[in-house]
Legacy VTK file of the C-alpha trace (Angstrom):
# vtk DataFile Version 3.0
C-alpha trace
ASCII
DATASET POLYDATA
POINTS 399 float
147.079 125.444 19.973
144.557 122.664 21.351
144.016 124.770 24.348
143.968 127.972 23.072
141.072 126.756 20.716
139.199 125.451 23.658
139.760 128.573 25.778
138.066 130.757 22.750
135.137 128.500 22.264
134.223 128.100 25.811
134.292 132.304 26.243
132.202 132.241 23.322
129.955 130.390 25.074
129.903 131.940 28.039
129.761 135.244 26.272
126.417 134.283 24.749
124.839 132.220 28.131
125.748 136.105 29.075
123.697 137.780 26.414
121.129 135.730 26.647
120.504 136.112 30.473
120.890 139.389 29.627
117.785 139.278 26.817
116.103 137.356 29.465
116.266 140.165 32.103
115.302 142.401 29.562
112.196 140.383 28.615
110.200 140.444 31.991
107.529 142.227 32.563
106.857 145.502 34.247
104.944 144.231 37.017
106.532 140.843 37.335
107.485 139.908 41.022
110.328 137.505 40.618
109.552 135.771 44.142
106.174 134.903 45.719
104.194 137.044 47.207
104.752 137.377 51.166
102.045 138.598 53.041
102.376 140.526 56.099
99.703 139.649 59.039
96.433 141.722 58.999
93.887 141.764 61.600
91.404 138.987 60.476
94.408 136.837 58.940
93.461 132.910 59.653
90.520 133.621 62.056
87.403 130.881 61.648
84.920 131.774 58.706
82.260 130.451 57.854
80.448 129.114 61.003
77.114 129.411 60.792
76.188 133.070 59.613
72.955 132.682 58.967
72.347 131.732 62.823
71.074 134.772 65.019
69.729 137.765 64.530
69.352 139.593 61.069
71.456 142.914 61.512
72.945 144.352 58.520
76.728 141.848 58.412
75.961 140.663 61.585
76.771 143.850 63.287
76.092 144.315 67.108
72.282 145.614 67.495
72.105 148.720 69.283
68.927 150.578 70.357
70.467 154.061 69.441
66.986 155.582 69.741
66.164 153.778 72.870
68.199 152.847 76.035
71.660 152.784 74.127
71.276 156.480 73.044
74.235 157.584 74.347
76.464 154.846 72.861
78.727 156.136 71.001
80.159 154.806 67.431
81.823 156.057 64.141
79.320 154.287 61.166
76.119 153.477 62.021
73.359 151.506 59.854
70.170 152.714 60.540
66.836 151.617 58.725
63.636 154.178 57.161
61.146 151.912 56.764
58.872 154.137 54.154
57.443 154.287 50.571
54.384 156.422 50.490
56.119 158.661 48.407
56.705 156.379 45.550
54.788 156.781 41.903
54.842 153.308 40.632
55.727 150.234 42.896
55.654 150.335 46.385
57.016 148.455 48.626
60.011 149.962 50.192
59.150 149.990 53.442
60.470 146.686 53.415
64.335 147.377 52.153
65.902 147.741 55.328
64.613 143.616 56.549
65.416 142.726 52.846
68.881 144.240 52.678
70.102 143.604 56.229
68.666 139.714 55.083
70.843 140.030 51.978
73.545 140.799 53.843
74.182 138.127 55.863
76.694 136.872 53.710
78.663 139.629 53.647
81.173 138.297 56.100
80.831 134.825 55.565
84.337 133.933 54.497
85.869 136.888 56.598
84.935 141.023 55.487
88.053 141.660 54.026
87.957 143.488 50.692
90.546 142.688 48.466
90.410 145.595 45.457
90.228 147.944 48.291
93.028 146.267 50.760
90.759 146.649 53.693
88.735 145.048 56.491
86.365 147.889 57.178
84.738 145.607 59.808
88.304 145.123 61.328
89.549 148.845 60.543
89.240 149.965 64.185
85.900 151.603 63.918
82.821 150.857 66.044
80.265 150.101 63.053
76.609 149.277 64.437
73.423 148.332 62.926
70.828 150.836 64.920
67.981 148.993 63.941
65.262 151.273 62.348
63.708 154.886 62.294
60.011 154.497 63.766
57.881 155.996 60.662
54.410 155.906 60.476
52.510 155.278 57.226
50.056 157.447 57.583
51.560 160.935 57.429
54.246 161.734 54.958
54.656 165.067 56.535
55.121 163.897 60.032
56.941 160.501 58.594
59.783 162.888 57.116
60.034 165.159 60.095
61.092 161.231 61.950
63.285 160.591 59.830
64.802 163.918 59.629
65.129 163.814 63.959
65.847 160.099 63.908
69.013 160.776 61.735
70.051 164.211 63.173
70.394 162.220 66.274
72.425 159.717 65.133
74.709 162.367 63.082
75.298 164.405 66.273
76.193 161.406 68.346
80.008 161.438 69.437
81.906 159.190 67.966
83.365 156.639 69.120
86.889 156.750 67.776
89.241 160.076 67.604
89.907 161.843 64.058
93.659 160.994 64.808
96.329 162.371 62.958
97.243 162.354 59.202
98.672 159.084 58.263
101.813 160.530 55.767
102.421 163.689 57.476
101.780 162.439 61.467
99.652 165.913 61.674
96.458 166.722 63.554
93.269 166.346 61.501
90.932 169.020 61.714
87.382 168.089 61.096
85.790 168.873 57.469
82.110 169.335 59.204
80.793 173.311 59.230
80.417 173.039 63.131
84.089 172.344 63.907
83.051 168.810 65.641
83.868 165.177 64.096
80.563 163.620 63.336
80.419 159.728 63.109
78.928 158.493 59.484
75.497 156.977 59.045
74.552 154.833 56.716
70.210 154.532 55.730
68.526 151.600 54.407
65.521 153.017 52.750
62.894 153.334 52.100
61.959 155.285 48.288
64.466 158.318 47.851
61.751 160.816 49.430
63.651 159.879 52.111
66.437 161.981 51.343
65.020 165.513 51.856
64.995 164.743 54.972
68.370 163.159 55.272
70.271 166.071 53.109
67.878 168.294 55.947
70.000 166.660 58.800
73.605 166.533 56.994
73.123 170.215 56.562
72.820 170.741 60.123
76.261 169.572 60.302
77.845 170.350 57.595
75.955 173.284 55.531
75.454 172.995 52.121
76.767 169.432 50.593
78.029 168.266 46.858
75.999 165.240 46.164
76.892 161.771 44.467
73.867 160.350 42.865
73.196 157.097 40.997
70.020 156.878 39.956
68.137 155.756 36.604
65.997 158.624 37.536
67.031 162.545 38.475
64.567 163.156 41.048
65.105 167.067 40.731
61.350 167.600 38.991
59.353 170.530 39.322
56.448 169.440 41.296
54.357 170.985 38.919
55.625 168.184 36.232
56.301 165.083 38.338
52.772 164.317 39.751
51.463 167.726 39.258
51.242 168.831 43.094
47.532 168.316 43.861
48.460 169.535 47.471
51.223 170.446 49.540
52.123 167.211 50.570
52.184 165.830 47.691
54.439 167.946 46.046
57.211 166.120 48.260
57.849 162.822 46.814
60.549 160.343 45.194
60.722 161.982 41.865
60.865 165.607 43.231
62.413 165.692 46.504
66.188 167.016 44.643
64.103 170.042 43.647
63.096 171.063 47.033
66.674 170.116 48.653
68.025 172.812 45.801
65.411 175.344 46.557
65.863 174.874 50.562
69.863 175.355 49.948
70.574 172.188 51.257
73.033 171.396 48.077
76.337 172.610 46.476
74.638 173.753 43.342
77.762 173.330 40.652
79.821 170.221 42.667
76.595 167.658 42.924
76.420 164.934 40.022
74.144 162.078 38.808
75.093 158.762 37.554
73.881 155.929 35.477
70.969 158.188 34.338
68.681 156.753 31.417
65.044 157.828 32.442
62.522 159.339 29.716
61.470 163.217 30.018
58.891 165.539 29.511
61.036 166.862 27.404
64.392 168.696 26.985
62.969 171.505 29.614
63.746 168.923 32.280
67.440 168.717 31.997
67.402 173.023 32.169
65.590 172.181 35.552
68.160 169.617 36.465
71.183 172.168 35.922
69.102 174.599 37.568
68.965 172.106 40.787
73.024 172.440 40.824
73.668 168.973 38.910
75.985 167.821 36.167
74.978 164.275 34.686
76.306 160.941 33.750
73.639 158.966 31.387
73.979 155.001 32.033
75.348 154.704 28.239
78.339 156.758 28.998
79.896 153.131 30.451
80.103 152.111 26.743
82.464 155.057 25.335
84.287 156.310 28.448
84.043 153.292 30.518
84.221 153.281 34.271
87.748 154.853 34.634
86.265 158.006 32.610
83.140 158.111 34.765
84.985 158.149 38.079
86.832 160.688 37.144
84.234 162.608 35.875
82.428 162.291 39.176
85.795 163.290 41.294
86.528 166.260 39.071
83.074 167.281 39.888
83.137 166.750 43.802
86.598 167.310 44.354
87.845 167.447 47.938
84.706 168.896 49.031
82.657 167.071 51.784
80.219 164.648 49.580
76.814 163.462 50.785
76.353 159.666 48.913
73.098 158.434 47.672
72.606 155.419 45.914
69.499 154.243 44.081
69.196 150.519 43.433
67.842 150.707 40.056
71.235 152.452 39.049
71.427 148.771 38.718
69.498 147.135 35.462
66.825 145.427 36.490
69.006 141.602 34.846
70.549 142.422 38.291
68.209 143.776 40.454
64.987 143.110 39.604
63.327 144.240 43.169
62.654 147.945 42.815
59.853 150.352 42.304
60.764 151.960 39.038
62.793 149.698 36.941
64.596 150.998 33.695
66.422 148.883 31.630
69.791 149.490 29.951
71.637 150.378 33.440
74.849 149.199 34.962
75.761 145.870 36.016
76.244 145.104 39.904
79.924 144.710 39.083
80.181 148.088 37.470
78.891 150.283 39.812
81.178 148.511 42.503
83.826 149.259 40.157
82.932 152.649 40.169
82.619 152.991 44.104
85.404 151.409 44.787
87.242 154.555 42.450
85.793 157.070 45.210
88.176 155.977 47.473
89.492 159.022 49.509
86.754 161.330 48.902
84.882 162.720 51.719
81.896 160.971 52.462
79.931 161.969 55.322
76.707 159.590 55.307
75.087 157.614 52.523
71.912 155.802 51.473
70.454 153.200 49.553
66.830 153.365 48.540
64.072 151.863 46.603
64.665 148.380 46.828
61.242 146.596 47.474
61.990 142.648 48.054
58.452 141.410 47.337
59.515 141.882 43.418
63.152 140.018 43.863
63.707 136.321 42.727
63.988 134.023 45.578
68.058 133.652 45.139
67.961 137.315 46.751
69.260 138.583 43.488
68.434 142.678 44.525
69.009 142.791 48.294
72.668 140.961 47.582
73.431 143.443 45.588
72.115 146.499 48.008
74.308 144.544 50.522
77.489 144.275 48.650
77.122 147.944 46.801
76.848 149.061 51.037
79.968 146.794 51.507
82.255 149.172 49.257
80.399 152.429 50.671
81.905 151.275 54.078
84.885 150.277 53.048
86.142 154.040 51.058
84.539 155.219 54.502
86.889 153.076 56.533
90.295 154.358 55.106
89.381 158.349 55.135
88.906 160.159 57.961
86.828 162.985 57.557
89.388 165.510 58.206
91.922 167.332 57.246
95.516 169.246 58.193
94.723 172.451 59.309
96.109 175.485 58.249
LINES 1 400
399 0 1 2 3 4 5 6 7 8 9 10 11 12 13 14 15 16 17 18 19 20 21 22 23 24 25 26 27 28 29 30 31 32 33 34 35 36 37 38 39 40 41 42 43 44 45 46 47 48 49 50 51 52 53 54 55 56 57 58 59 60 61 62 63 64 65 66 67 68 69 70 71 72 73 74 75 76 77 78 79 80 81 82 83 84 85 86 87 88 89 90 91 92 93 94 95 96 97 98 99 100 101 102 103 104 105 106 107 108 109 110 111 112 113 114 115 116 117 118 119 120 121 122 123 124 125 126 127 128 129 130 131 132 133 134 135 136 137 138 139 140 141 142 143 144 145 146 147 148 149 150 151 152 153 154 155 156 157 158 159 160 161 162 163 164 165 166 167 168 169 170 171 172 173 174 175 176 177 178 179 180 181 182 183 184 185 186 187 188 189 190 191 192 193 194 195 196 197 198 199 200 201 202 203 204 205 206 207 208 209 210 211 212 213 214 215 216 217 218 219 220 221 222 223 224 225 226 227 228 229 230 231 232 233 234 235 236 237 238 239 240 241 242 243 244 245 246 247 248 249 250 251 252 253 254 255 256 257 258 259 260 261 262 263 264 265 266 267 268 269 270 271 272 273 274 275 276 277 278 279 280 281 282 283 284 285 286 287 288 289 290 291 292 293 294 295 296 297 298 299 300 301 302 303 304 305 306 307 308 309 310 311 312 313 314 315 316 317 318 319 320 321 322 323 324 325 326 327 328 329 330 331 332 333 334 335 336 337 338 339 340 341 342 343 344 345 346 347 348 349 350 351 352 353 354 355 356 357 358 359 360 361 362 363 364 365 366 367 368 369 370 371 372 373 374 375 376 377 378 379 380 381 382 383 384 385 386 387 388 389 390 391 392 393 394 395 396 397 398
């Protein structure tokens, strides 16, 4: 009887260890990963950091300088950084012509503990693309019209360059990739340190030549699609073309996807509500800067990539997107923008869109604080462009 007695309480026992394991089990999170974390070896894993980056040569990162407009112009290479040292376009502050030193000295850092971007599971430095800092566009500041028609040639070459690594095949399916451009041929990507965003007319100008027409991705405080007639008021021909209008003459030229092009982080003041009819005229939908506070950044990325969809998608980013508590050094500042964190947020949610080339403009360094605050942040915003550029190809399996 002893026994038996001992037999039932120790199943009882055991019976609730059981359930309780059991509740345990039950209990763990979703995401929990009941043993640590083993990583497998990436390229970069346990290299030296760290040793002395701010020795050298300022290229943007520390990149390998290479005179693609000079003796090295028939290097070849699949992202290149190249600079467009102007701002005579510019209505308020200028100083421009100074962002490509400033954000190629802001940079420097970049790869200081190793380039390897963690949200993004990438090493775009490391990726197995030749990435090059070109140096920068020779632009005189004395001509806008001839200034814009060297930028426009200096980029065209660089866009029509071969590159240096093959489109490849499709990484789930093992199929050829066909290139996205409108010529048939794989362009490498280039990447321009302005400069104010006048710049861009003639940038859009050269992407066309490769790939027609092109949706556009714009943050910007501003929307830079004016009628001249408005913004400045035109007192000649050449000064018609400026930072504030130059998205009106890329719509009128046909050098944009009218219906697939958006703005982001948009809080400027108007002439009135007849600006905005212009603006969807110009073949743009918007995102205004206080949007972040009801939809968040989830609901403006996919705001943008319901807009763009898988369409080949020019990039241009204006620093001031940015409120001026984070970068101060710019020549139209509007408060109430995004925070340098946000708008890396929101880049880092384009990943696997098609982005052919990009830009950053308007960031003038003789208004930043002496910590660097503005051309860090031009640096690291460039950082996350590279780094969606670094895991799609810009192709796709043919029919």
């Amino acid at each position: 009887m002893r026994s038996s007695l001992v037999a039932l309480v120790t199943l009882a026992l055991a019976l609730v260890v059981s359930a309780h394991e059991h509740d345990h089990e039950d209990q763990i999170p979703f995401n929990y990963v009941k043993y640590p974390y083993q990583a497998t070896y990436y390229p970069g894993d346990n290299e030296v950091t760290a040793d002395s980056i701010f020795a050298g040569i300022t290229t943007f990162a520390k990149l390998p300088w290479v005179q693609c407009l000079g003796k090295d112009r028939d290097t070849a290479f699949d992202i290149a950084f190249i600079g467009a040292p102007f701002d005579t376009g510019t209505s308020y502050r200028p100083g421009a012509r100074f962002g490509p030193a400033g954000i190629r000295a802001g940079s420097r850092r970049l790869t200081l503990y190793g380039g390897y971007n963690v949200p993004l599971e990438v090493n775009p430095f490391l990726s197995g693309l030749k990435i090059v800092d070109c140096g920068d566009i020779p632009v005189t500041p004395y001509d806008n019209k001839y200034a814009l028609k060297q930028i426009e040639e200096g980029h065209k070459e660089l866009l029509h360059r071969r590159t240096y690594t093959p489109l490849g095949n499709d990484a789930l399916t093992g199929q050829a990739l066909t290139p996205i451009s409108l010529d048939g041929k794989n362009h490498p990507r280039v990447v321009t340190l302005g400069g104010d965003h006048t710049i861009v007319l003639p940038l859009l100008r050269s992407i066309y030549s490769a790939y027609g027409p092109i949706s556009v991705i714009h943050f910007d405080s501003h929307l830079d699609t004016w009628k001249p007639s408005v913004f400045g008021g035109a007192p000649s021909e050449q000064a018609a073309i400026n930072h504030g209008t130059y998205f009106y003459w890329a719509s009128q030229e046909g050098l944009i996807k009218n219906g697939s092009s958006i703005h982001g982080a948009i809080r400027t003041t108007l002439s009135g509500p007849a600006d905005y009819a212009n603006d969807d005229s110009s073949g743009f939908q918007r995102i205004e800067a206080r949007e972040i506070d009801t939809i968040g950044t989830e609901g403006i990325i996919k705001k943008i990539r319901e807009t763009v969809g898988d369409r080949p998608v020019y990039l241009s980013i204006d620093i001031d997107s940015i409120d001026p508590a984070f970068a101060p050094a710019t020549g139209t500042p509007e408060t109430g923008g995004w925070s340098t964190r946000e708008l890396r947020t929101i880049l880092r949610g384009l990943d696997g869109l098609f982005i052919v080339s990009a830009d950053i403009v308007e960031v003038a360094p003789a208004y930043d604080t002496n910590a660097e605050l503005t051309t860090m942040a031009a640096a690291d915003v460039l950082f996350e462009v590279i780094s969606v550029m670094a895991k799609t190809p810009l192709g796709k399996i043919g029919n």
